[in-house]
N, C-alpha and C positions, 0 to 999 in steps of 0.2 A: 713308419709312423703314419695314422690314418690323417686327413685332415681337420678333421675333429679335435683330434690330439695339438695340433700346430695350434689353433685359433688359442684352445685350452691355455697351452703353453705362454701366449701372446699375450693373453687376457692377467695373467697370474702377473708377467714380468712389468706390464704398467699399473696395475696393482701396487707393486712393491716400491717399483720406482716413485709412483705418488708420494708413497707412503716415507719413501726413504727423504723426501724432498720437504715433506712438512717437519723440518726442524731446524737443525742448524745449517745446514743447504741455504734453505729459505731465509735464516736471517742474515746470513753472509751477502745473498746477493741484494737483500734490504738496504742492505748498510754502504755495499757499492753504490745501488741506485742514486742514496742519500747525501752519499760521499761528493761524485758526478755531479749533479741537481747543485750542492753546493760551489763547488770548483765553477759550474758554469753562471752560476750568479755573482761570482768573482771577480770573471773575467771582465764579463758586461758592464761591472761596475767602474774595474781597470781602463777601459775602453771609453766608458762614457768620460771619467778624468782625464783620460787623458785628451779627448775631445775638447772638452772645457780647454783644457792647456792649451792647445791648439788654435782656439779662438778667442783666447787671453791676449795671446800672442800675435794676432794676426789684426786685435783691434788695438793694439798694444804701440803696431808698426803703423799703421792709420794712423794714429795718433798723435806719436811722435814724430812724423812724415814732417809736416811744416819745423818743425827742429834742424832735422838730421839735413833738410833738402835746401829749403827756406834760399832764394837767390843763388845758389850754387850752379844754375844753368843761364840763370837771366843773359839775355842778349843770345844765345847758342840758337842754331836752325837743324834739327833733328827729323828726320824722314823716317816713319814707320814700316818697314818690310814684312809681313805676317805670313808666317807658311801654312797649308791647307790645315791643319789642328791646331795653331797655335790662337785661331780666332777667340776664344774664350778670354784669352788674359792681358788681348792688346788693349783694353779699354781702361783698365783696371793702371798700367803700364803711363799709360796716355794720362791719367790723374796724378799721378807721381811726375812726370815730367812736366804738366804743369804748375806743381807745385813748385816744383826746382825753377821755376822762372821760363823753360824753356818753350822755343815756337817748335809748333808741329807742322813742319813746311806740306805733309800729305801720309795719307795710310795707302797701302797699295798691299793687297791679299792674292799673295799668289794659288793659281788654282791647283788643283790635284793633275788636270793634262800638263800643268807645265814640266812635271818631273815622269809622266807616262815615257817610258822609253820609246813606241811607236808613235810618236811626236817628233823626234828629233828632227827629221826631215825638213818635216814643217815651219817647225820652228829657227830655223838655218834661213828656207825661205825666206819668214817672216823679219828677219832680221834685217836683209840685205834691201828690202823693201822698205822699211820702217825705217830706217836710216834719212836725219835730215840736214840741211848745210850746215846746221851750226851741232849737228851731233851727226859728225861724217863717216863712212864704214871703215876709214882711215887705221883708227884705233881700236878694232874689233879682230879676236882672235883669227888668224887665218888656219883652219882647219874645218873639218865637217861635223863639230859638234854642235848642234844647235841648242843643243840646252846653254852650252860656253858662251856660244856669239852671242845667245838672247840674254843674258845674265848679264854678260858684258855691257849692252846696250844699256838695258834696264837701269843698272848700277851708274853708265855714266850719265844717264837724264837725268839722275835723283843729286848729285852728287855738285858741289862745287866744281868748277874744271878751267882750265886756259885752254882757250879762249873760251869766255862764258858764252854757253849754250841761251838760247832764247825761251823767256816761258813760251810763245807759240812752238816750238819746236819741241820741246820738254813733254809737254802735253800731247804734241802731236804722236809722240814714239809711245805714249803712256795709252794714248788713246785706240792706237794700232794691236795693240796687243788685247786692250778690254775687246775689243769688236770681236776679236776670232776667238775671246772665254778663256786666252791663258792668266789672267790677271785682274783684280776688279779693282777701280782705283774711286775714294771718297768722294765724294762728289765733284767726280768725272775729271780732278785736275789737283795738280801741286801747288804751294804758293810761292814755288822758288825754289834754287838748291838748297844742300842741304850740308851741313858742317861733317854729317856724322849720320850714319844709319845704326838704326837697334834693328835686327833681325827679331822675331817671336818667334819661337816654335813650339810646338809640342810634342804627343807621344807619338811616332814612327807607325808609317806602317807594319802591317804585319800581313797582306797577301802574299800572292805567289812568285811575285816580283818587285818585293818589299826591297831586296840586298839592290839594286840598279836602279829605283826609287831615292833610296840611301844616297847611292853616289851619284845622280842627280843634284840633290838638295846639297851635299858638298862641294860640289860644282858650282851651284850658283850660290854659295856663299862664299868660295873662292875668289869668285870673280869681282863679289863687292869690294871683299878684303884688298883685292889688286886697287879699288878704285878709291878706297877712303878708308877714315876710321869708320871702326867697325865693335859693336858691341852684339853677342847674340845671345839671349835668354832663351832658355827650355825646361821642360817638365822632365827631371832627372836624368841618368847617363846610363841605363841601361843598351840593352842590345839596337845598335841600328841610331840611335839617338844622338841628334846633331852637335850637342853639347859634345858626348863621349868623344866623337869623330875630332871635331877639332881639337881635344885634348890629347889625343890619341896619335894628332899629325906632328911632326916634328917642327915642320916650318909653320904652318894656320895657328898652333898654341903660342906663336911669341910675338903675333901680329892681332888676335882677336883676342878679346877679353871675353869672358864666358861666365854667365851667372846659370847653377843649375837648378833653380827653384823659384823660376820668374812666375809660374801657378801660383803663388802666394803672391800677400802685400808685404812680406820682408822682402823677396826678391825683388819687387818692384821699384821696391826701395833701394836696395845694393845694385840693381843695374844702374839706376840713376847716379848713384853713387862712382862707380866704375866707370859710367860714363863722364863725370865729370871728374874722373883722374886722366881718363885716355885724352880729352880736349887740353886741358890743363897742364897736363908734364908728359904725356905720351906714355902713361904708366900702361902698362898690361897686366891684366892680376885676371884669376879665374875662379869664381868666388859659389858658394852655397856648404851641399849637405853629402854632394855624391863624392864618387871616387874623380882624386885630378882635381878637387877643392885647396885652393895654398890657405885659405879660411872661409867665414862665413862672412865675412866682407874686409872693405878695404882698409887698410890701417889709416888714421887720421892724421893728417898733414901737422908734422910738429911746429 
């Protein structure tokens, strides 16, 4: 066949096919386009509702905040612990707990190095040295973990303790640790122990050495748990997610109370809540919307 004839051939077959396309070809894939265009104006509209829903509900818990809270902490001394993501929703957290009556004895944000696993060294160091009379290295883990020892520390500066620690001393460990960038603490000190820690967290890493990061941040909330009550709010229970972990531990689920949707003003609401069942009867409950939820809050005191 010349090529003359190919082109010929070429020319004739999209010819045809044009031809074959201007009829019911063409209105079939009309009617998909139509169909599609439709379905996605749908969803949009599904999405913007359920949006709305969402912030019904969210002013809804605002709202009835002064109800649900209203003196249920009054007199309680509560210390705020924030882990490197969970900054966003300690604020938010902090307006609910003073709604419920409660003092905010100090905010202390822990940094991203504190859970860097090439830290640990340092932070061992930094422990044996930040140690002060009236917070003695006495009752600090004895091993080479230094994310343990420094957690340990941390936890018992913040924490009520026998013999009471000194606020010079309190500050003094709190302030050891801002200097070297493991920790930032509210302006620069505590106003006292504290009855009870609320941990914050949020969504997990996800580098290279996300999983040893992971078990860092379990670590040092291990070690709060050893040192007091303990309440810890986070942004769902996915993979690596501090909530999950503790839910996931046999022994940390029946000593920590876990809210999983402290990123709202319902959970802000239900950890305050939880918090003032664990003061109160020493209840443990694990409350929100993930997996490892026993509800979406705590049942009401008959």
């Amino acid at each position: 066949m010349s090529l003359t004839a190919v082109f010929l051939a070429l020319a004739i077959g999209l010819v045809v096919g044009t031809a074959a396309l201007n009829g019911p070809a063409v209105d079939a894939l009309d009617g998909q386009v139509q169909k599609l265009s439709k379905d996605n104006s749908q969803l949009r509209d599904s999405v913007g509702q359920l949006q709305n829903e969402v912030n019904s509900q969210e002013d809804f818990a605002v709202g009835a905040a002064p109800m649900l809270l209203g003196g249920k902490l009054t007199g309680r001394r509560v210390a705020l612990v924030v882990l490197p993501t969970g900054g966003d929703y300690a604020e938010q957290l902090r307006t609910m707990l003073a709604t419920a009556g409660a003092t905010v004895t100090g905010r202390v944000d822990i940094s991203e190095s504190f859970t860097e696993p090439d830290n640990s060294v340092n932070l061992l160091d930094l422990a044996h040295r930040a140690v002060q009379t009236s917070l003695p290295a006495a009752g600090l883990p004895s091993n080479a973990d230094g994310v343990e020892t420094s957690a340990a520390l941390l936890a018992t500066a913040l924490y009520d303790r026998t013999p009471p620690a000194t606020d010079s001393d309190r500050n003094a460990v709190l302030a050891a640790y801002a200097a070297a960038n493991y920790i930032t603490v509210e302006d620069d000190k505590v106003t006292g122990p504290a009855e009870a820690v609320v941990i914050v967290g949020g969504l997990p890493p996800t580098d290279e050495r996300a999983d040893e990061k992971n078990t860092s941040t379990v670590t040092l909330v291990a070690q709060f748990d050893a040192a007091g009550k303990l309440v810890v709010g986070g942004n769902g229970v996915g993979d690596g997610n501090v909530v999950a972990a503790i839910r996931g531990d046999a022994a940390l689920s029946k000593t920590i109370s876990t809210v999983d949707n402290v990123n709202t003003a319902q959970g802000s609401v239900v950890t305050c809540l939880a918090l003032t069942d664990l003061l109160g009867t020493n209840k443990v409950g694990h409350y929100g919307l993930g997996a490892g939820a026993t509800s979406i809050l705590p049942t009401p005191a008959q």
